[in-house]
N, C-alpha and C positions, 0 to 999 in steps of 0.2 A: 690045595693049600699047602700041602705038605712041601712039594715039588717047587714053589716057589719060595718057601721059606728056606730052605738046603741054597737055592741062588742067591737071596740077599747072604745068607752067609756066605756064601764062596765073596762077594763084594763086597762083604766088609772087613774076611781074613788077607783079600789082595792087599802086597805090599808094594810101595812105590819108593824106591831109597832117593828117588830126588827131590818127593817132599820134605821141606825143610825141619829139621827134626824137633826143633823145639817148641813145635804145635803140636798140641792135642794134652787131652787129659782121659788115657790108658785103663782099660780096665785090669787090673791084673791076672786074670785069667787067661786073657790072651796076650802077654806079654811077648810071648818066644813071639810075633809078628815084627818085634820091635826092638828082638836081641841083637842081629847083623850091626842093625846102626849105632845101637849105645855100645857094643862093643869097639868098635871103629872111634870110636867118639871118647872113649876111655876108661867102660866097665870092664870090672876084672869078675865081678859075681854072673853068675850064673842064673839060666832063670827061677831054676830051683829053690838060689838061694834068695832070692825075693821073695818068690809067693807059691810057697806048696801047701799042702795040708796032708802030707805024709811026714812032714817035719819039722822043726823051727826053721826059722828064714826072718827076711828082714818084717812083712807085714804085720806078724807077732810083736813085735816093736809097733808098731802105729794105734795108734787108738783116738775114737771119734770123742770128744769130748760134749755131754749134753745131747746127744744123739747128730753129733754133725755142728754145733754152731762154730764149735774149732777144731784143731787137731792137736796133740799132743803126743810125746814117743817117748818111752821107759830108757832111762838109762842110768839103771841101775839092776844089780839083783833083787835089791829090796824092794821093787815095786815104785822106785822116786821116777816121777812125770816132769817133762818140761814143755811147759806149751807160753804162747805171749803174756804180757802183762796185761795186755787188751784183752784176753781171752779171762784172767783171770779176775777180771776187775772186779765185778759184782760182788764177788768172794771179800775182796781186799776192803770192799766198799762199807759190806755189809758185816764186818768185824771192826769196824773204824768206829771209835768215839770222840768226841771232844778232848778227852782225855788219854787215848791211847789211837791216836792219826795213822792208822797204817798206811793212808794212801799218799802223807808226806814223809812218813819217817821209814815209811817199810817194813816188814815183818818178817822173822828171818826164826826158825827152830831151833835151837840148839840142840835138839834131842827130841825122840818118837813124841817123847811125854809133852810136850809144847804143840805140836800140830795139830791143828782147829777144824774143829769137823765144820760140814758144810752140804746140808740138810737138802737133796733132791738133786745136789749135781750126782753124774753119771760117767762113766770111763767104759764103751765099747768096742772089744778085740771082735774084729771077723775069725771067722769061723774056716770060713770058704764060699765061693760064689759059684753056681751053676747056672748051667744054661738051658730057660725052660720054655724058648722060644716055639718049639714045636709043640709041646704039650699044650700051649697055650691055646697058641692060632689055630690049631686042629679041632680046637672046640668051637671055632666060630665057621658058619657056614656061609656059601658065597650069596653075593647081596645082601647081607645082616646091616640094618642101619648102623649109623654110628651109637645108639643108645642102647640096644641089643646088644651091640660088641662091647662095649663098658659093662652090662651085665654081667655077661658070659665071660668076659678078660677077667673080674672083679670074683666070679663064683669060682674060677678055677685056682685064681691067685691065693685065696682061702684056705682051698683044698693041701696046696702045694706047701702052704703055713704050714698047718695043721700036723702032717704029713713030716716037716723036717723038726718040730719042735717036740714032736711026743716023744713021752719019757725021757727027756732031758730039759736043764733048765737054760734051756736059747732062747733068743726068740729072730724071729724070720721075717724076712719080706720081699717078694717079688717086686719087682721094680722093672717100670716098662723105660726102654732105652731107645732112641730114634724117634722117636714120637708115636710108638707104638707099632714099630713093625719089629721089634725084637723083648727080649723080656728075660731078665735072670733073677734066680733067685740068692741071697745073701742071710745069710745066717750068726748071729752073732752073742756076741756073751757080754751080759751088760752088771758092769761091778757099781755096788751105789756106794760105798763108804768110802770118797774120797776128802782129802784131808790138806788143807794147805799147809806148807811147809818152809816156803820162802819167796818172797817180793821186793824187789829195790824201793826207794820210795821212788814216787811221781815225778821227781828232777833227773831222773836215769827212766826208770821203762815208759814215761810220757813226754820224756824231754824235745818239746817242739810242737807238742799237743794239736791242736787245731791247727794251726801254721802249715807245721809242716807237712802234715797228713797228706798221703798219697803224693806226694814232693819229694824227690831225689835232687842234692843230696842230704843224705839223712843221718840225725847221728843220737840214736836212740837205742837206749838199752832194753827193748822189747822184749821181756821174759820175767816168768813167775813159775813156780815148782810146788807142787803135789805130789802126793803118793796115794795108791790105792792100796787098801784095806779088806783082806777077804775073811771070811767065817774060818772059825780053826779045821776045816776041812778042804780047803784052798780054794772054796767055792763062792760066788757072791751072795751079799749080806749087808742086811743093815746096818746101820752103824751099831758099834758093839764095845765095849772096853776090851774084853778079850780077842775082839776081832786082830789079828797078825799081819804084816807088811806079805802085800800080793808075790810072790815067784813068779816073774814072766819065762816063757818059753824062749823070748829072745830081748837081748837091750842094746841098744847101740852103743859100743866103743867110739871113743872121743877122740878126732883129731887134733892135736896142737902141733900142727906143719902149714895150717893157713891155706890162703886162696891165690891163687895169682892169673892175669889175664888166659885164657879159654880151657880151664881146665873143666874138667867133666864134672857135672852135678846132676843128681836125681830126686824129685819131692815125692815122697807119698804120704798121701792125708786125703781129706775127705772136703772136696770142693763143692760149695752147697749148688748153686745154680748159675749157667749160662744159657745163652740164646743165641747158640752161632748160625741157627737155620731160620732165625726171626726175617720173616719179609719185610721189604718196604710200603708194604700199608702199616701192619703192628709201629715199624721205626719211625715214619714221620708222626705219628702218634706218640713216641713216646719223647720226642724230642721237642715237641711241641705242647704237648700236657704234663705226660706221668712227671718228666724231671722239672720241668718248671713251677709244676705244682709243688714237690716236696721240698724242691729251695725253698721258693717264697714261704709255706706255713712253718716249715722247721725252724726258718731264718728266724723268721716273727719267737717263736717261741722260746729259742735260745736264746738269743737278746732279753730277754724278761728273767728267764731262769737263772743268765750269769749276772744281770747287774745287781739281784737277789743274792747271788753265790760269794760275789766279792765284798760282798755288806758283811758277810754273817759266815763264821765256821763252819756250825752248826748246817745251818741250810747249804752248804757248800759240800761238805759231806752227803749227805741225804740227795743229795742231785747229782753227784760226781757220778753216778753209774747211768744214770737216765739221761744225762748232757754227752756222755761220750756216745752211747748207741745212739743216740738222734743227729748228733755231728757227724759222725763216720758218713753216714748215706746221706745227709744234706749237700756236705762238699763233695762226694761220689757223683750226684746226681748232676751240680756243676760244671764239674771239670770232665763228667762224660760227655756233655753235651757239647761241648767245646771240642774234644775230640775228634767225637761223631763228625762235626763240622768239616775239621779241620783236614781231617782224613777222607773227607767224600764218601764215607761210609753207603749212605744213602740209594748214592748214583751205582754204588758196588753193587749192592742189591739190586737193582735197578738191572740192571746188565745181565746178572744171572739169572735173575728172574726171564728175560727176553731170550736169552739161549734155551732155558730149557722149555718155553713155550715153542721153540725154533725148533726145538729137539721131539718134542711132545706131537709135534705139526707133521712130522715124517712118516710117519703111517696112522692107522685106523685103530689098530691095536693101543698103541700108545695115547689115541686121544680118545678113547674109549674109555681106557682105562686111566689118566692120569690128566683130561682134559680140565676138567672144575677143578682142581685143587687152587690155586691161584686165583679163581673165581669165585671160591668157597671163604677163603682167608677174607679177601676184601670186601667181601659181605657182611661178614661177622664182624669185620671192626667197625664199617659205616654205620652197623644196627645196635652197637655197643659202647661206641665211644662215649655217647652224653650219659649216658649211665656210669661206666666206666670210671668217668670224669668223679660224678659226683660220690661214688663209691669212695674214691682215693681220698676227697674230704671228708668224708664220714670218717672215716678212720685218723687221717692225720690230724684232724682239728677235736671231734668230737670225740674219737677214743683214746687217739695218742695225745692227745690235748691236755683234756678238760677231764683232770685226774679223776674226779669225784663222781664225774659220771658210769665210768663202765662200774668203779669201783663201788658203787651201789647195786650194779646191773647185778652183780653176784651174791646178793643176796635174796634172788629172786624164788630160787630153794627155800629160802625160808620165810618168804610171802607166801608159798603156796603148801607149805605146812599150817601158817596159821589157817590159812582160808577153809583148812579143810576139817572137820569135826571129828571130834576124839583123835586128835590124831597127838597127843600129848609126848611118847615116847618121839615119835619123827620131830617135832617143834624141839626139843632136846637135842635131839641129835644133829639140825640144822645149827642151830645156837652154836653149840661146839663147834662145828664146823668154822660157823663164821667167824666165831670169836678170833679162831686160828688167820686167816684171813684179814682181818682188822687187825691186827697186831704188826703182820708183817708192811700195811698199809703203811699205817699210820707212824712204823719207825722211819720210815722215807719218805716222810712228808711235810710239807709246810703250807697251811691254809691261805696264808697270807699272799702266798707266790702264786698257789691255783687259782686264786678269787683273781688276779693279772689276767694270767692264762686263757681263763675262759671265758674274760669278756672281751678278750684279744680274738679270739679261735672260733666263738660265735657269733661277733660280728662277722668277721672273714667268711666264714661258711655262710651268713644270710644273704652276702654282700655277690660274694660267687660263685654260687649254687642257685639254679629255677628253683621256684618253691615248688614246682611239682614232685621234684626230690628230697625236701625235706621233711626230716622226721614232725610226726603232729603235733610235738609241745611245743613247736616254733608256732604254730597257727593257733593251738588251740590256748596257750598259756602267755607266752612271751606277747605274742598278738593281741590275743584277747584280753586279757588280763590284767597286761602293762603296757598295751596299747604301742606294742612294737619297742619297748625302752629296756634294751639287754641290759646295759648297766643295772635298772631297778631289779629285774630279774634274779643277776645274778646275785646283788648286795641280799635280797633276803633268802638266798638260797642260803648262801652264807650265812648268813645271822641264827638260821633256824634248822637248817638240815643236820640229822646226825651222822652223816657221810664226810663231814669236813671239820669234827670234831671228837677227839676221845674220850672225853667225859660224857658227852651226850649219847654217843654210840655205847658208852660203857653203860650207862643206865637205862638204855633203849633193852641193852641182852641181858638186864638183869629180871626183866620184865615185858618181852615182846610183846608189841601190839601191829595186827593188821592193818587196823585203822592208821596208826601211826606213819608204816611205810607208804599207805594210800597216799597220803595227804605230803608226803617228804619230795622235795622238788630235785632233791636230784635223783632219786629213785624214778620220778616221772619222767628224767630227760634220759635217764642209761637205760632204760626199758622202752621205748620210742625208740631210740635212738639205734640198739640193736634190732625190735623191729622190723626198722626202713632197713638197715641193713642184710638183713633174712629177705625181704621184699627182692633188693637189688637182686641177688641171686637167683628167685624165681624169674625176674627181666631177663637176664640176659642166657637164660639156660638154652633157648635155639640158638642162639650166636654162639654159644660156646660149645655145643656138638658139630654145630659149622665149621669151626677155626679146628677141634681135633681133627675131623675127617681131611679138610682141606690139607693141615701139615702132614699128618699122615700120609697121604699121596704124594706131598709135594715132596717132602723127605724122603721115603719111599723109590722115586722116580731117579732123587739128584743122585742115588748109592746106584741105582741100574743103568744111570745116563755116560757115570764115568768109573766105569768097571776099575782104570788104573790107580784111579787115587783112593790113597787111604784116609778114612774119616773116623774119629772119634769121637762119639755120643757126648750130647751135654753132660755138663756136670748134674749130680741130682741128688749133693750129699751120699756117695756112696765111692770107696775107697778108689783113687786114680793113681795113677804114676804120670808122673811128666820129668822130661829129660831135657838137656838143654847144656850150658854152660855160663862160667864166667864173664864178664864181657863190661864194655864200656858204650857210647854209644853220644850220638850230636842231634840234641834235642830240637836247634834251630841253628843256620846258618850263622857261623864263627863260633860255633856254644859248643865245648867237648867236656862229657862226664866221666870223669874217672871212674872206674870201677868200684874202689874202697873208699873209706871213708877213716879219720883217726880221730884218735882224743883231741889233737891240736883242734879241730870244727867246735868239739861242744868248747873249747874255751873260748873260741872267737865268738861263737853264737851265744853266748853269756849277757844277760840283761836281769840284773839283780831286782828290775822294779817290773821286770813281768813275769810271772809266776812261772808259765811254761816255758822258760828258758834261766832260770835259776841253777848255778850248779853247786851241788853240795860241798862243803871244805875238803871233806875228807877226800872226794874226786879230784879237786883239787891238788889239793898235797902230794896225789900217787902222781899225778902228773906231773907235775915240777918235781918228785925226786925220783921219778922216769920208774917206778917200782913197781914194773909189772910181770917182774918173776920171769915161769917160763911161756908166760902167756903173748910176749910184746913181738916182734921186730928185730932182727939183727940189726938192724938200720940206728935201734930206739926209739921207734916210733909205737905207737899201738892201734892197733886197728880196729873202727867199730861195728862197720857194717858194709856189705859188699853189695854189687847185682847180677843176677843170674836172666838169661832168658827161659827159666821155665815158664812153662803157663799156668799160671794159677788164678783163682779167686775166690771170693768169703767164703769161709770154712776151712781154707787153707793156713789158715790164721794160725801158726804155732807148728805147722809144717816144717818137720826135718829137712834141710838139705845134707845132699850124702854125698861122697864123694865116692868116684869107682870100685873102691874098697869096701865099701858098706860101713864106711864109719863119718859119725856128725859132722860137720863143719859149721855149721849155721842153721836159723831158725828164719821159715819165711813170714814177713810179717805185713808186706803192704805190696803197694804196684804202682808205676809211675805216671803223672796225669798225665801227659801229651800222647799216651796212649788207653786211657778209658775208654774205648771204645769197644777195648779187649774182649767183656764177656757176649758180646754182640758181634764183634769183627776181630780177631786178630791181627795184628801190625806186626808183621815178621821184624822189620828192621828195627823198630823201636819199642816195640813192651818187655819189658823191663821187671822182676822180679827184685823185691826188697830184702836183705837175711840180714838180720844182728849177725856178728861175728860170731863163735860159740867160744874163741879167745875170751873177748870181754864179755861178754856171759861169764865167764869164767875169774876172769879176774874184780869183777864184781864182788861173785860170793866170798872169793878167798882174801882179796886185799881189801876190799870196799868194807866187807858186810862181816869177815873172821868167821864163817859157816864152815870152818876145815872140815865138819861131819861129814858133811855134802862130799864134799870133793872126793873124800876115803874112800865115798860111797860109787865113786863111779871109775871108770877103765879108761884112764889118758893114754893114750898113742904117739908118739913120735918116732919119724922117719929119722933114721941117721944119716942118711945119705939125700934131707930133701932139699930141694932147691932154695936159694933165697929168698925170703918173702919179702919182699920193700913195698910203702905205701907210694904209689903213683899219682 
């Protein structure tokens, strides 16, 4: 075992300088594989100055925000973060009142004393990654099932925890890479008192909102500013009054010298998941189900939420953060599949797949050892898809749905306090619990909208789901009960449950009763309902040690098959680099995209009578009296957003672009649809990276927003000797 794991390494440190360089997403450890080309290409840093842990470098600067949902990078000494406005939204959302709209007007600090704490977000620096590939695999013996090797992967990974986090406060995680034929460990330092600081309103960091989403060209002021807050011993800490502005070991210096066509860029941040090794059994599956399914129920539901949203402030606030995460991946799911299409994705798979069974076919050793993998995959999906299927609706309809449901299910703790005698102290202590939980429901909720919702989400789900799938208060209540009629169903869940009301629920914990949750119907549908879903998982548990074992080989095989090419592990929420450059690029025959983007777009794309395309006066104003300091143009023009060919996806969200120097230029915030096909296939010639300018970012806060603190706070740059920058 040992002897063969040294070979996949020696194949996956081989470099290939012809592959194209702006694929893959880098672990930083192995970086020096990948210095030759980014030097060539236009780095002037070193790989030291990247990513050491004998010294500051640039990854000290990158931090996971939330444990990966975005990224964000310090650039300041005081600890100021700048990551998307998408990133930050929840934040902006959940500080928004009728009376004080942050998500139209924005919110900006004048001073430490203004900055709004924000209870469970997270800010994580890596530490350092190792590689504990051998430790691992040495514990597993040969011929160990796939369920045995989960074990033993699982008991060692433990060990390895355990092991890096004693006596200090890290915390650690092995993480398998390749689909389990490599494995590193990552260690990291996780700060919780982070504090918003500043946000444009929603006519600058959303401007183009649903529309333009994943659409280039774009002309969106995509950013929002935090700072992290550590204990007065520089260590992390709950939120605190005396808590101090974090010291980072490193923060990015700001360039104001701009972008211009193929100049050199590099992202680091923490890319949550792709599936560049997904077969085409998984793909026609997913082109055919997963994303047609998440349109249609998402579409259903947004449509109900916004016609809700634009009635009412109120309920428009309270949804603004729940309508943008369910949009993001409803048009994702779209315009990949249109991709997939359009790019043959499919048939690409198809082909590879035929070679390396071609390849697998050339001796005995090889089909010995790597002959089922491909036979294993399409197994798993054939014995998993109808489950699979209804799985995705369990979730998108009954749980992403039908608010009141799961939001009941969580009071299930404290059903089983009641149930249980003398148990008075835990009934207490549930109560509290849940009180806490009720409160943050019920500020981002609207009964009225959910009572829609769920007779929208539970038809659908009866309508397109076997009932062998369905959870038992469809048969046993709705059926029996009301005699198949959701509508009645739902009107007296509503009328009478204390899951869709705050006076009811307030005087339910004033005086819990068992009985009472017994008999509450949406407590009987979110309790079913997760159930059937705990059931699915016991279904599909042999499909799902089938499909590991099968990619495991299959992955496995494709790094032994072609020793020359260099391959880069999926994404898996865990720090990457990806390199690449400026660029422009022809979407479809006579169609050419400029590379940047200026203020003159957001005034043309100006529609005063649609929200997401509204522009504020004061943007205005700077623009007709061209007042963009030293942020604009020699030209006079100002520039908003540029594209890079790095490769990225979600979690990338708030990602640095850097330029050869190791200083900012831009924030990554989206990717272009005619190439979604990305986290599944890469399109050298057309995917496309989206970055706010980090100019306008800049002249945002200073001209837009009068945040000079901000500015004081951080290190601008400028080349005397740099080139012209003109908008193209």
């Amino acid at each position: 075992m040992n002897k063969i794991t040294t070979a996949l390494l020696g194949v996956f440190m081989s470099v290939s300088l012809l592959v194209k360089a702006d694929e893959g997403m880098w672990l930083p450890i192995l970086i020096n594989q990948n210095m030759g080309t980014m030097t060539e290409m236009g780095m002037q840093l070193s790989a030291e100055d990247i990513y050491s842990i004998n010294h500051s470098s640039v990854k000290d600067a990158i931090i996971a925000l939330d444990r990966g949902s975005c990224t964000g990078e310090l650039i300041s000494a005081q600890g100021l973060v700048l990551t998307n406005h998408h990133c930050g939204y929840g934040e902006i959302q959940a500080h928004s009142t009728v009376e004080h709209d942050y998500l139209t007007d924005g919110f900006w600090a004048m001073s430490k004393d203004q900055e709004l704490a924000n209870p469970g977000k997270t800010a994580s620096f890596l530490i350092r990654v190792e590689d504990v590939s051998e430790r691992v695999l040495s514990a597993i013996p040969a011929g160990a099932s796939q369920s045995i090797r989960n074990h033993l992967v699982d008991s060692v990974a433990r060990v390895i925890n355990d092991e890096a986090t004693k006596g200090n406060h890290y915390n650690a995680e092995v993480e398998s890479m390749f689909k389990g034929n490599f494995f590193y460990l990552f260690v990291y330092e996780t700060f919780r008192d982070i504090r918003l600081v500043g946000a444009p309103p929603e006519s600058i960091g959303k401007f183009g909102s649903d529309t333009d989403n994943w659409m280039w060209p774009r002309h969106t002021g995509d950013f929002s500013i935090f700072r992290i807050y550590a204990g007065p011993d520089g260590k992390p800490a709950d939120y605190a009054e005396d808590n101090i502005p974090y010291t980072p070991k490193h923060f990015l210096p700001i360039s104001l010298d701009g972008v211009k066509m193929d100049d050199f860029a590099f992202i680091m941040g923490y890319p949550g998941s792709t599936q560049r090794y997904m077969t085409s059994f998984e793909l026609k599956n997913t082109i055919e189900f997963q994303n047609p399914n998440r349109a249609k129920i998402r579409g259903l539901k947004q449509d109900i939420w916004k016609e809700d949203m634009d009635k009412d402030t109120e309920v428009r606030i309270k949804y603004a953060s729940k309508h943008a995460r369910s949009a993001n991946y409803w048009k994702y799911s779209i315009e990949q599949n249109k991709a997939l299409k359009k790019l043959n994705v499919l048939e690409q798979k198809q082909a590879l797949e035929a070679n390396f069974m071609q390849w697998v076919n050339q001796n005995e050793a090889r089909k010995a050892k790597y002959g089922n993998a491909l036979k294993l995959i399409e197994e798993s999906e054939n014995e998993s898809i109808a489950i699979s299927n209804a799985q995705q609706y369990v979730y998108e309809t009954l749980i992403g749905g039908a608010e009141s449901f799961i939001f009941a299910f969580r009071a299930s703790g404290l059903m089983a306090a009641l149930a249980t005698p003398d148990s008075t102290e835990q009934i207490n202590k549930q109560v509290k619990q849940f009180s806490k939980t009720a409160e943050n429901f019920f500020k981002n909720y609207n009964a009225e909208t959910d009572l829609k919702v769920t007779k929208a989400l539970v038809k659908l789900f009866i309508a397109d789901v076997p009932a062998q799938y369905h959870p038992d208060f469809i048969a046993n209540v709705i059926d029996k009960k009301y005699k198949g009629n959701v509508d009645k169903f739902v009107d007296d869940l509503f009328k009478k449950s204390i899951f869709v009301d705050k006076t009811r629920m307030d005087a339910f914990l004033a005086k819990p009763s068992a009985k009472v949750l017994s008999k509450d119907l949406a407590f009987m549908a979110g309790v079913s309902t997760i159930k059937q879903l705990r059931g699915f998982g016991a279904m599909v548990e042999p499909a799902g040690l089938k499909m590991q074992e099968g990619m495991r080989l299959f992955v496995g095989g494709l790094l032994e098959m072609n020793p020359d090419q260099i391959y880069s592990p999926d994404a898996n929420s865990t720090m990457r680099l990806t390199y690449g450059s400026v660029g422009d690029y022809y979407p479809a025959d006579a169609v050419h995209y400029a590379h940047v983007t200026t203020l003159k777009g957001v005034m043309e794309k100006e529609d005063p009578d649609v929200r997401e395309f509204n522009v504020p006066e004061k943007l205005k104003e700077i623009y007709e009296n061209k007042d963009f300091g030293p942020y604009g143009n020699p030209d006079g023009t100002m520039n908003v957003c540029f594209t890079t060919n790095n490769d990225i996806t979600g979690g990338n969200s708030g990602s640095p672009v850097i330029n050869g120097k190791g200083q900012l230029i831009g924030l990554a915030f989206d990717g272009n649809s005619e190439a979604m096909s990305g986290d599944i296939a890469f399109e050298n010639s057309m995917q496309k990276c989206i970055n706010v300018d980090i100019r306008y970012v800049l002249l945002i806060i200073d001209k837009f927003a009068g945040a000079s603190n901000l500015i004081e706070e951080m290190k601008l740059v400028k080349t005397e000797a740099a080139a012209e920058v003109t908008a193209e």
